[in-house]
ROVEXPA-226921 format. One record per residue: x, y, z of N, C-alpha, C, O, CB in turn; residue number from 0. Coordinates in steps of 0.05 Angstrom, whole numbers, plus 5000, padded with zeros to 4 digits. Glycine has a CB too. Example, Ala and Ser with C-alpha at 12.3 -4.5 7.8 and 13.67 -1.06 7.14 Angstrom:
% ROVEXPA-226921
[atom [5264,4886,5156],[5246,4910,5156],[5264,4934,5156],[5285,4934,5169],[5226,4911,5181],0]
[atom [5257,4955,5142],[5273,4979,5143],[5258,5001,5157],[5268,5023,5161],[5282,4988,5114],1]
% end
This chain:
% ROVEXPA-226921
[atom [7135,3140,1273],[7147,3154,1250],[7152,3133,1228],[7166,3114,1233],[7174,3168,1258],0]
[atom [7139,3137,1196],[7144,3127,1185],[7177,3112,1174],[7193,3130,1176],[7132,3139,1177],1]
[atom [7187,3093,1167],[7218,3083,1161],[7213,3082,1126],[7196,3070,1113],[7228,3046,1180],2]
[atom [7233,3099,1118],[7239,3099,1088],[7269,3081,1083],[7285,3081,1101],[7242,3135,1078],3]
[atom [7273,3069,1063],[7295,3055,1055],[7289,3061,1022],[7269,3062,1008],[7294,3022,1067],4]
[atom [7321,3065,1018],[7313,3080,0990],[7341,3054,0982],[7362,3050,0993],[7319,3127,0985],5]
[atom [7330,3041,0961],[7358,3016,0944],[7358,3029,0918],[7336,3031,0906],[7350,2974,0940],6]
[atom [7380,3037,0907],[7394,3039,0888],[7429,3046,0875],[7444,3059,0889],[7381,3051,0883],7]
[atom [7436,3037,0854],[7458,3037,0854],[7464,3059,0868],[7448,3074,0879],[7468,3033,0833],8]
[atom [7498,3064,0867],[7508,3094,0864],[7514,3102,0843],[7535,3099,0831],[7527,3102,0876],9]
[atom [7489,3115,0837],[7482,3132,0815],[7464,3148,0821],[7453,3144,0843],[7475,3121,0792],10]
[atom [7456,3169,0806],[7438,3184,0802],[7410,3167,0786],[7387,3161,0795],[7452,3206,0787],11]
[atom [7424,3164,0761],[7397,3153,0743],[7375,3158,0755],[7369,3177,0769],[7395,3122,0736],12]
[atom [7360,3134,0750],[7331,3137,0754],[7323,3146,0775],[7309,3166,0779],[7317,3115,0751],13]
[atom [7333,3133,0790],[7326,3146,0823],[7326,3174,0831],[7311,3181,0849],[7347,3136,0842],14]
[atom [7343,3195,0817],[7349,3228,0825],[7321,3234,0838],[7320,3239,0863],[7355,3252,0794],15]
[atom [7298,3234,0821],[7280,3252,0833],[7275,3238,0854],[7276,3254,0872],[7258,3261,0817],16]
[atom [7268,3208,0867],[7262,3214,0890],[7274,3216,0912],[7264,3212,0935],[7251,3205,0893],17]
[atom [7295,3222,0907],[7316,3224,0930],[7316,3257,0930],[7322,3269,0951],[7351,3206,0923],18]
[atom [7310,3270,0907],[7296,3302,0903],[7274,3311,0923],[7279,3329,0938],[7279,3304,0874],19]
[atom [7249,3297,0924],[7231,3290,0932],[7229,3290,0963],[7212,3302,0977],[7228,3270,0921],20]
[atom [7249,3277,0970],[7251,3274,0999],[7267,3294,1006],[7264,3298,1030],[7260,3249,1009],21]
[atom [7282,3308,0997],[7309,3339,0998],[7276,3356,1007],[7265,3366,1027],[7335,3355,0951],22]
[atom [7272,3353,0986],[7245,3379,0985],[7229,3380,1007],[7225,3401,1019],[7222,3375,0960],23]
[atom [7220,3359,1011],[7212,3353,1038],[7212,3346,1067],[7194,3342,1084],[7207,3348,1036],24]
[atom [7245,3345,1066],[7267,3340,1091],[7249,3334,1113],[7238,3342,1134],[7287,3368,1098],25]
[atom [7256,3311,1090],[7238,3276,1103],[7270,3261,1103],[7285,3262,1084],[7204,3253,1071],26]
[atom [7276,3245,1132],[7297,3226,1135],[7296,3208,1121],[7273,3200,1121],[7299,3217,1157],27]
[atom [7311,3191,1103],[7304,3168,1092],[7342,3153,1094],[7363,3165,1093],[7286,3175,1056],28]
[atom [7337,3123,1097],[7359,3107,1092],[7369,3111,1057],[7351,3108,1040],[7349,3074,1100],29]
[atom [7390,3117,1051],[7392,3122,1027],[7423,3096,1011],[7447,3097,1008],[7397,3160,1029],30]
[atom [7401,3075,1006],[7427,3046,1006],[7437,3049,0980],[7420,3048,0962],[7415,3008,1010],31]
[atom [7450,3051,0976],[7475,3045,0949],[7483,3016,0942],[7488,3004,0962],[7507,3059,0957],32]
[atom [7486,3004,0925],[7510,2987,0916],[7516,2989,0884],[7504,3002,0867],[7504,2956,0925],33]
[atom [7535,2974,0881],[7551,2958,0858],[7546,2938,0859],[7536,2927,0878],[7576,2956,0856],34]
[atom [7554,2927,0830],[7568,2910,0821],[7550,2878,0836],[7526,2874,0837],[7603,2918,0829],35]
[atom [7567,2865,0844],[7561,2839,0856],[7542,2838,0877],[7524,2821,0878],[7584,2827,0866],36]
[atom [7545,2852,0889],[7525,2868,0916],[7498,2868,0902],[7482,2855,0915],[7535,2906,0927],37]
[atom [7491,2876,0886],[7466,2875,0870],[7453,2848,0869],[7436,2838,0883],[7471,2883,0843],38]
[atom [7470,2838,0845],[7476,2815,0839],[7464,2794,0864],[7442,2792,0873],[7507,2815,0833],39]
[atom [7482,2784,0868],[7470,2766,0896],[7460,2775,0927],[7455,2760,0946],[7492,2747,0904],40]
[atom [7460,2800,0925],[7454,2808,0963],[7420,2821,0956],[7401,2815,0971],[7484,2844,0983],41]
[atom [7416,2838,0931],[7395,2858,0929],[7372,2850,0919],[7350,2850,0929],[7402,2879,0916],42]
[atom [7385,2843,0889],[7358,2836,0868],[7346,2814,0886],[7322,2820,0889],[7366,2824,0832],43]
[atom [7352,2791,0898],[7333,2768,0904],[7304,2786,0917],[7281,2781,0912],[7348,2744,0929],44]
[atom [7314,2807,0932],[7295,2821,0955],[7282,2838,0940],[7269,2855,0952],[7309,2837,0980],45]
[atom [7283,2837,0910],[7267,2864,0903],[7241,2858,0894],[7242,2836,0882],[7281,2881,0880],46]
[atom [7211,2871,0893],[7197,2863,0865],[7191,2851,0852],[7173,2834,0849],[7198,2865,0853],47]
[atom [7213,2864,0837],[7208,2859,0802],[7240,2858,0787],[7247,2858,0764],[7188,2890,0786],48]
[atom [7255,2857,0813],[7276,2845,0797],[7296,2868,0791],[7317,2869,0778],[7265,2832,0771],49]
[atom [7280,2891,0808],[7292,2915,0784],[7300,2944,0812],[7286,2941,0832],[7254,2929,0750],50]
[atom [7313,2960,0812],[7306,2980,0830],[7299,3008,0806],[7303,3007,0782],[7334,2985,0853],51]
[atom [7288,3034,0825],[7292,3036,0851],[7272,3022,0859],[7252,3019,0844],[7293,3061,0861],52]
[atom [7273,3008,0890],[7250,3007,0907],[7256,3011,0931],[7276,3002,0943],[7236,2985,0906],53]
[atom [7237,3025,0940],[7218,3049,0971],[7215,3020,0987],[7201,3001,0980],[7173,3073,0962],54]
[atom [7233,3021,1011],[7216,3003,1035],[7202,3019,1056],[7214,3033,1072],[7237,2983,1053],55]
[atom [7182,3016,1054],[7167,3043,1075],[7147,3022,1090],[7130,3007,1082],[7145,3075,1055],56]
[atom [7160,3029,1121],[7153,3012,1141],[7150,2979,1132],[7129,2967,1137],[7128,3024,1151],57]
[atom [7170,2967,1120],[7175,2930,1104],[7159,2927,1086],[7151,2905,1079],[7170,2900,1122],58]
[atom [7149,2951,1075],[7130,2948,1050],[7147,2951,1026],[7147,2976,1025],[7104,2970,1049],59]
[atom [7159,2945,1010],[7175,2947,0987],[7152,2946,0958],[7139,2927,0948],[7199,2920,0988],60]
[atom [7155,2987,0947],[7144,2992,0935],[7166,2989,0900],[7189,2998,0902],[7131,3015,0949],61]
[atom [7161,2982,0883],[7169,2981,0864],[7162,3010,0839],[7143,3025,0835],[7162,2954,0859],62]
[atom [7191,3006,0826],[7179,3031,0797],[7179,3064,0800],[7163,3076,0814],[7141,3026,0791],63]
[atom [7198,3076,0786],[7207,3109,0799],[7185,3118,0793],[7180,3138,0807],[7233,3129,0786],64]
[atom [7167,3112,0779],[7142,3140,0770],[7121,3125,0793],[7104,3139,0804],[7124,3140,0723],65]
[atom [7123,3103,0798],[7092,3098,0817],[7111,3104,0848],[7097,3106,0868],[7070,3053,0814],66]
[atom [7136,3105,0852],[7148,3114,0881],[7139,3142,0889],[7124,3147,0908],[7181,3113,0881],67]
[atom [7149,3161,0873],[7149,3186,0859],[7123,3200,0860],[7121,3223,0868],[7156,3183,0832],68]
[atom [7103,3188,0854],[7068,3198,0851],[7070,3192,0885],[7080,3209,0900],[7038,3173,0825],69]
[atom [7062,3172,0892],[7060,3161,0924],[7075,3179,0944],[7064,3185,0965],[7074,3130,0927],70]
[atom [7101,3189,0937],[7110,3212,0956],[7101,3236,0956],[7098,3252,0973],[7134,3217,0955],71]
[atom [7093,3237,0916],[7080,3273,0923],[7054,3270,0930],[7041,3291,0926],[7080,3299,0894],72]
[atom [7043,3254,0937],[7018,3253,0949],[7022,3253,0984],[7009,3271,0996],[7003,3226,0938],73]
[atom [7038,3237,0998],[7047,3240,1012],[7054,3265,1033],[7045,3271,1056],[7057,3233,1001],74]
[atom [7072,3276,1017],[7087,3299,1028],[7071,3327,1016],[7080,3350,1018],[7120,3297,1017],75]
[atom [7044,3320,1001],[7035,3340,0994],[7039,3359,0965],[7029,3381,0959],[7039,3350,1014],76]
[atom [7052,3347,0954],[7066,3357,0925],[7051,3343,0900],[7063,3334,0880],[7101,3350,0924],77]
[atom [7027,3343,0905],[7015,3331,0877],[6995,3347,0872],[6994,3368,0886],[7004,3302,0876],78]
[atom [6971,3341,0849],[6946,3356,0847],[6936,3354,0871],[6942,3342,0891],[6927,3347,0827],79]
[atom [6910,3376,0862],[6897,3377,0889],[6872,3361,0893],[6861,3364,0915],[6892,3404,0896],80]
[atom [6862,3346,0878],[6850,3324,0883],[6868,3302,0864],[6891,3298,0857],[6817,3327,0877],81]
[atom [6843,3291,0860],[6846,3254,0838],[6855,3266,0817],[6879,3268,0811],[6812,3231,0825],82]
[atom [6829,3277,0803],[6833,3284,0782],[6850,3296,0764],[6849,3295,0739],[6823,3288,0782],83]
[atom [6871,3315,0787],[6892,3339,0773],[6911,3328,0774],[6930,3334,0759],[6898,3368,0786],84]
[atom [6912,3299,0800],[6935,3289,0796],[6939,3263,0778],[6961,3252,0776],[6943,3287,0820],85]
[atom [6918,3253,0765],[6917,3249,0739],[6922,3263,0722],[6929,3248,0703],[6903,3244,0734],86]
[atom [6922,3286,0715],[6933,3302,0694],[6959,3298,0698],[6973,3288,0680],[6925,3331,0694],87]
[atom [6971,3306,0721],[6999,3306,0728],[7013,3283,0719],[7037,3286,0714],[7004,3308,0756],88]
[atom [7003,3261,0715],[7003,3230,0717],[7013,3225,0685],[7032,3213,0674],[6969,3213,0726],89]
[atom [6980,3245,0673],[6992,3239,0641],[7016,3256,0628],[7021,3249,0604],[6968,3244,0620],90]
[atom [7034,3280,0639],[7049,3290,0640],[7082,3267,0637],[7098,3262,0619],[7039,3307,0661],91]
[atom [7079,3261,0662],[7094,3246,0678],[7094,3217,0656],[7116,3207,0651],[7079,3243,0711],92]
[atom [7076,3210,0648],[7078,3185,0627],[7094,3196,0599],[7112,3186,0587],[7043,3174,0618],93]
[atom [7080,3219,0594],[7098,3230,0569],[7138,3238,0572],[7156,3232,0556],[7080,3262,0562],94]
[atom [7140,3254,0598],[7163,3245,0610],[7182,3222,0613],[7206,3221,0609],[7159,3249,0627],95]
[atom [7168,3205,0621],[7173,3169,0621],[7184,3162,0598],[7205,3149,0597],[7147,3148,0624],96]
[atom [7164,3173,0569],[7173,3164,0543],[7197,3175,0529],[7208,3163,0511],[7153,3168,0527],97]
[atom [7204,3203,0541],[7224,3210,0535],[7256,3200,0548],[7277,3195,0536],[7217,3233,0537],98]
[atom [7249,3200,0575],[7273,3180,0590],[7280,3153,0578],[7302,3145,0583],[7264,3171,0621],99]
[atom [7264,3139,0564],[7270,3106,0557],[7284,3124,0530],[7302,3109,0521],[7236,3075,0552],100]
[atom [7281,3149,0513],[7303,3147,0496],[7327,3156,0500],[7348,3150,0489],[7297,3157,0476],101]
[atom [7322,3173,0521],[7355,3176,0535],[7373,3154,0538],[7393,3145,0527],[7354,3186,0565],102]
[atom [7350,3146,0565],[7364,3113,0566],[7384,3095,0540],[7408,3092,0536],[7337,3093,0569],103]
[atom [7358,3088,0527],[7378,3083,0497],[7396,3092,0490],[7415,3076,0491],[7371,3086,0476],104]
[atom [7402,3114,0480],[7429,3131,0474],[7445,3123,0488],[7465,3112,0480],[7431,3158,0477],105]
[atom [7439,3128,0522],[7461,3131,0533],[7473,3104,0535],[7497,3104,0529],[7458,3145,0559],106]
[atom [7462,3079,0541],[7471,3054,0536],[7485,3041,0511],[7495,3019,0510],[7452,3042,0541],107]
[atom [7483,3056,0495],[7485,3049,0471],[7517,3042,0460],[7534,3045,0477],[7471,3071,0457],108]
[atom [7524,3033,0436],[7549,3035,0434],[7562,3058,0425],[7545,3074,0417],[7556,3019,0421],109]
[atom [7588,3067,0423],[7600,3105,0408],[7589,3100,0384],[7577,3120,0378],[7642,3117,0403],110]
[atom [7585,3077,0360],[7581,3091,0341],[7549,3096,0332],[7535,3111,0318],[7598,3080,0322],111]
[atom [7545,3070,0351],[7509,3080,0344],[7498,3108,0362],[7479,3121,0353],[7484,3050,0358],112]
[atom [7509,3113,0380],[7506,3147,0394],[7516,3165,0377],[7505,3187,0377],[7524,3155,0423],113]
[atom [7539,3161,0356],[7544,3180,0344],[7516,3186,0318],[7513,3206,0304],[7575,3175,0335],114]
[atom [7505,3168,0318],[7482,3174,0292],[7451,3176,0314],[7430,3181,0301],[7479,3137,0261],115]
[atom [7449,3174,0333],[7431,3170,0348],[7421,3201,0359],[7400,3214,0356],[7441,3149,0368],116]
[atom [7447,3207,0374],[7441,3236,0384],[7433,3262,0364],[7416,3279,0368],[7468,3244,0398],117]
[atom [7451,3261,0342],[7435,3282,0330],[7404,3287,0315],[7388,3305,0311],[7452,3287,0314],118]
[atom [7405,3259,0308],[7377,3258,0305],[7359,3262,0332],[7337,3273,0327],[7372,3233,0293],119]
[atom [7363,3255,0359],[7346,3268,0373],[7356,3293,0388],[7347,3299,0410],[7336,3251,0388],120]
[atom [7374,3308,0374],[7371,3342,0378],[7359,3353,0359],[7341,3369,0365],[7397,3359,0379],121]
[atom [7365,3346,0328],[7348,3360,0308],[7320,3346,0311],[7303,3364,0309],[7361,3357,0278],122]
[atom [7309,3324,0314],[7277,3327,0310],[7263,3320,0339],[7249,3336,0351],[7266,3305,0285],123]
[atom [7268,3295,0347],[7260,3280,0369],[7258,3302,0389],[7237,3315,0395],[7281,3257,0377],124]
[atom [7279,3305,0398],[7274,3329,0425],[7260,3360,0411],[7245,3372,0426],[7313,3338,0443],125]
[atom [7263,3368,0393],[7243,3394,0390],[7218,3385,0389],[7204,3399,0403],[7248,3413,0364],126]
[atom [7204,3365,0376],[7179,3362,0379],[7166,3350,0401],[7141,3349,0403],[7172,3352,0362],127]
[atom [7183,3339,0418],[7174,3318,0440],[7173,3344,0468],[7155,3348,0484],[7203,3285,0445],128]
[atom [7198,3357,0466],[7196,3383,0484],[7176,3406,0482],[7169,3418,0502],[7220,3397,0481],129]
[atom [7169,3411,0462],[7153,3434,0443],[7117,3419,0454],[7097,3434,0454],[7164,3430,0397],130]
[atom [7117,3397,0459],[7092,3385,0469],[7098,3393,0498],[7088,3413,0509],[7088,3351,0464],131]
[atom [7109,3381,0505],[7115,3377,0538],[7105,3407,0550],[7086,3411,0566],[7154,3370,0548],132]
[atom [7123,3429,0535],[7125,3443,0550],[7092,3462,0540],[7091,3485,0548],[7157,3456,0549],133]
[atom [7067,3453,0526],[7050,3469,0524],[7033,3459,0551],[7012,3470,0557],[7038,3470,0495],134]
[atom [7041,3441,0564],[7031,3430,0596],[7037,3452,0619],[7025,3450,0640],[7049,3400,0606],135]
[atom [7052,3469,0616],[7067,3481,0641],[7049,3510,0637],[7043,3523,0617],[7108,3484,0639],136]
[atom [7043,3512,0659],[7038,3535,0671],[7035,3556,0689],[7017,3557,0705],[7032,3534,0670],137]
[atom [7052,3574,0687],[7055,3595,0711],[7088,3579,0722],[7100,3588,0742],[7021,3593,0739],138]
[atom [7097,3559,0709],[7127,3549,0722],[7123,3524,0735],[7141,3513,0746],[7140,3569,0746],139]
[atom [7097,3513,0733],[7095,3483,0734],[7068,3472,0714],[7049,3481,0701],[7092,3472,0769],140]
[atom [7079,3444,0723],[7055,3428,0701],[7024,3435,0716],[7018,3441,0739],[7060,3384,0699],141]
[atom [7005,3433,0689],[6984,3436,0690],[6965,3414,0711],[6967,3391,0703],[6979,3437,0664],142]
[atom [6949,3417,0737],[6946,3406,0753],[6948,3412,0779],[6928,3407,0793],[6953,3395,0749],143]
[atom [6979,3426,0793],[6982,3437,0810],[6995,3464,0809],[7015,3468,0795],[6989,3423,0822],144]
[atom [6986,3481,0823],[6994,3511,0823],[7030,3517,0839],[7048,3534,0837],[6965,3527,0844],145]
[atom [7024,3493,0854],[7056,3495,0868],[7070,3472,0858],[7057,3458,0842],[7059,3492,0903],146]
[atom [7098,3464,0866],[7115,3441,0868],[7103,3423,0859],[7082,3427,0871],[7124,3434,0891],147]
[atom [7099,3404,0847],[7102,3376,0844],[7121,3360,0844],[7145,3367,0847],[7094,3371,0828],148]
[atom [7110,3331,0840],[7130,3312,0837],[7133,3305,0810],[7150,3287,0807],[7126,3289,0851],149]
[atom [7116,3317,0778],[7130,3317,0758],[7136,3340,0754],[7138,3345,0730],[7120,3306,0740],150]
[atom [7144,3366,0775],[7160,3388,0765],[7191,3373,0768],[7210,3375,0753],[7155,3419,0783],151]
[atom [7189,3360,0790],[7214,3344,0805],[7218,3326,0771],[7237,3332,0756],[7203,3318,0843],152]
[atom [7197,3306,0763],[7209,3286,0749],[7224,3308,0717],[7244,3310,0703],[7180,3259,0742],153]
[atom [7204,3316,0719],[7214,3336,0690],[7245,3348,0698],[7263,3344,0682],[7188,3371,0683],154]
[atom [7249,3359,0716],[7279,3375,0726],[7300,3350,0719],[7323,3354,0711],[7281,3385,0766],155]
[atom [7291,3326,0725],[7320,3316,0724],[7323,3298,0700],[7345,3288,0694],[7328,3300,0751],156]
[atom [7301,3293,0686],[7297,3291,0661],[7313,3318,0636],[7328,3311,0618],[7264,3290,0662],157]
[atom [7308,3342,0639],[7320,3363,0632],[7342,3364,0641],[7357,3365,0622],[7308,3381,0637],158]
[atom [7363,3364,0673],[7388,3361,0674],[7404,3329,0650],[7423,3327,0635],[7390,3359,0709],159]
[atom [7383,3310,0657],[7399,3285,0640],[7404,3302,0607],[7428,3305,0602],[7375,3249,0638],160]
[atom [7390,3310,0593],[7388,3321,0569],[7410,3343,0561],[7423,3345,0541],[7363,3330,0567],161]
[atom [7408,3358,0583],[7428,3380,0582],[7455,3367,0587],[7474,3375,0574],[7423,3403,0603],162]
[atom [7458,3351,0604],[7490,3341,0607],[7499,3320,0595],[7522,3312,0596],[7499,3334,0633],163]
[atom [7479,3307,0580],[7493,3282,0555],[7491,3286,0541],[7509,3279,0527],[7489,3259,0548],164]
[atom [7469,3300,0529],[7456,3304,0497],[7459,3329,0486],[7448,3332,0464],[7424,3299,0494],165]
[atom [7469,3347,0495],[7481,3371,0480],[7450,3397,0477],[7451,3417,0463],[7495,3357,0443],166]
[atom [7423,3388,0495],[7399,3401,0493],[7398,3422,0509],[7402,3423,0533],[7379,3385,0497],167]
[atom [7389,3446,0490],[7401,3477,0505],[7372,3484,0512],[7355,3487,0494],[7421,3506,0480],168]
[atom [7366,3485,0533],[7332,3484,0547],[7333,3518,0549],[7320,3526,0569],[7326,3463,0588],169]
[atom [7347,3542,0532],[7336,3562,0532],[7324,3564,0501],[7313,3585,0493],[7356,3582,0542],170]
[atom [7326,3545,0488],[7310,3543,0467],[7276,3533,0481],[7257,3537,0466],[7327,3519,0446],171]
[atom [7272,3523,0505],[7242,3519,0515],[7239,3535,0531],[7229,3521,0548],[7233,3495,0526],172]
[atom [7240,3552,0539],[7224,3587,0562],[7211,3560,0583],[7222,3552,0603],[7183,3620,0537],173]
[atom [7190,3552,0574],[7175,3545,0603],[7185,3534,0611],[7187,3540,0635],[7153,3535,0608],174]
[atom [7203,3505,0602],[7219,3487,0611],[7240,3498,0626],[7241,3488,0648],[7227,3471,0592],175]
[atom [7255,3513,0623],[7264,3525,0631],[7257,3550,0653],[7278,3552,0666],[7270,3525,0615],176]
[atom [7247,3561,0658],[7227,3568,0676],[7222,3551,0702],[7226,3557,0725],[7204,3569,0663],177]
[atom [7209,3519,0689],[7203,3505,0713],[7233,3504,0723],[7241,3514,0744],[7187,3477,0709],178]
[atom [7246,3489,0705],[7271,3468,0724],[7284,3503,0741],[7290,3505,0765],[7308,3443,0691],179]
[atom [7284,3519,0727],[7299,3549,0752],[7285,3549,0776],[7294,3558,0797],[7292,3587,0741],180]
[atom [7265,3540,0773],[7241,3540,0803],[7244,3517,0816],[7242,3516,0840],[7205,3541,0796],181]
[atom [7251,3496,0802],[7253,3471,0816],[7283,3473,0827],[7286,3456,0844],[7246,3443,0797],182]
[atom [7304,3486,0822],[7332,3489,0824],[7341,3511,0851],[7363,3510,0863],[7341,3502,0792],183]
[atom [7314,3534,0857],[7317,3551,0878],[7300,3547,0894],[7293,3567,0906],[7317,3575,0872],184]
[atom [7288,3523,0899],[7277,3509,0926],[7294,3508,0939],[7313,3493,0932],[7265,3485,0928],185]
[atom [7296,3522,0965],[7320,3523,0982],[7337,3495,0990],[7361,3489,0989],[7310,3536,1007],186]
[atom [7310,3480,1001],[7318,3443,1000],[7331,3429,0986],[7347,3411,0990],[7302,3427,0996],187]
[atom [7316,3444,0961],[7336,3433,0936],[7363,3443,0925],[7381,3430,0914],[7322,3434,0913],188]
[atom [7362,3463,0931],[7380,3478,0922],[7412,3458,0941],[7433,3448,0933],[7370,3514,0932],189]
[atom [7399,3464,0968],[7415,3450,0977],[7431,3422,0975],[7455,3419,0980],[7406,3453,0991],190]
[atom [7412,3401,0966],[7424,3375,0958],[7425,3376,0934],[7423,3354,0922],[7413,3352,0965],191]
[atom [7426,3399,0919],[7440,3397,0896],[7470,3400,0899],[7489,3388,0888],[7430,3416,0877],192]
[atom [7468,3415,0916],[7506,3424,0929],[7513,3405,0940],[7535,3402,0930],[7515,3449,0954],193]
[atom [7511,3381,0959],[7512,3374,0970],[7521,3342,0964],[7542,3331,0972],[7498,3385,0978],194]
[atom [7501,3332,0951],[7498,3303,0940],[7525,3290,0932],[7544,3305,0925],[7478,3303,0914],195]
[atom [7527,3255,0932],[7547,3256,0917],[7557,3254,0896],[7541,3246,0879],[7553,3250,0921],196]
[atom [7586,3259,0886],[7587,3266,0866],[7585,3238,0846],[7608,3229,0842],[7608,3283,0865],197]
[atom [7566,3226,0836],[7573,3191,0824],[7570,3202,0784],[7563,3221,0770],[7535,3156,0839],198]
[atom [7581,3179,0783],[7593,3179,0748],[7572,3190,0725],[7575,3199,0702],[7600,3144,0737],199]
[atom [7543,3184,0743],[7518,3194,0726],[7497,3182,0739],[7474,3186,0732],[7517,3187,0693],200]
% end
């Protein structure tokens, strides 16, 4: 039986979807947490690139949430159905990526540069960057696979980050909305959504 080790703070951040990923597919995995100093001198020496999340699967330590993420829904069966669709999925998932590094920003940011930051990406940034995204989805997921994926997963928690910091009302996007309801009543999921713990973000 494969051994999963999952390192990241306690947080949600980057990491959510694949700890999603594995709910969905109630697959066992070590799920390691730390803080603070614990990072600092016990973790980062052992990582990569210096950086989490990183997947130890069977002492192989894989680096980077979008190349962990592709590798499980291939895995567990949640990607396109060949190469090629899951390359589509891929370029989805990159456009996703671009929108998380501006979250990121904001959210790191200082109160007064968030106070000029965020509305500019509710009034333009996020309607045109969403208004793309979502001409990818079809039938309630991205274009590529007909069921589940792992960028319906990355998009869902990309869309929860938006909705709970940034004031972005995803019934202004139908499909987007659509998917994350489908990605939300996967029973698996549904479940460690109840379940999980509760950390600061």
């Amino acid at each position: 039986m494969t051994s999963y080790k999952l390192y990241y703070f306690n947080a949600r951040g980057a990491v959510e979807p694949i700890r999603i990923i594995f709910a969905q597919a109630d697959v066992n995995y070590e799920d390691i947490r730390f803080e603070g100093e614990d990072w600092t001198h016990k973790f980062k020496p052992d990582t990569p690139f210096g950086r989490v999340p990183v997947l130890e699967v069977d002492g192989i330590k894989l680096a980077g949430m979008v190349n962990i993420l592709r590798y499980l829904g291939v895995k567990f069966g949640m990607a396109g159905k060949d190469e090629l669709a899951n390359a589509v999925l891929g370029g989805a998932s990159d456009y996703i990526s671009d929108i998380a590094a501006i979250l990121s920003k904001m959210f790191f940011s200082k109160d007064d540069e968030k106070a000029k930051m965020i509305p500019e990406f509710q009034e333009k940034t996020a309607p045109t960057m969403l208004n793309i995204l979502q001409k990818h989805i079809k039938s309630g997921h991205f274009i590529g696979s007909d069921t589940l994926s792992w960028v319906d997963i990355h998009a869902f928690c990309i869309c929860d980050n938006m909705t709970r910091y940034f004031g972005i009302k995803l019934a202004d996007y139908p499909e987007l909305q659509k998917l994350c309801d489908g990605v939300a009543a996967q029973p698996n999921i549904k479940k460690w959504l109840e379940t999980r713990p509760d950390t600061h973000h």
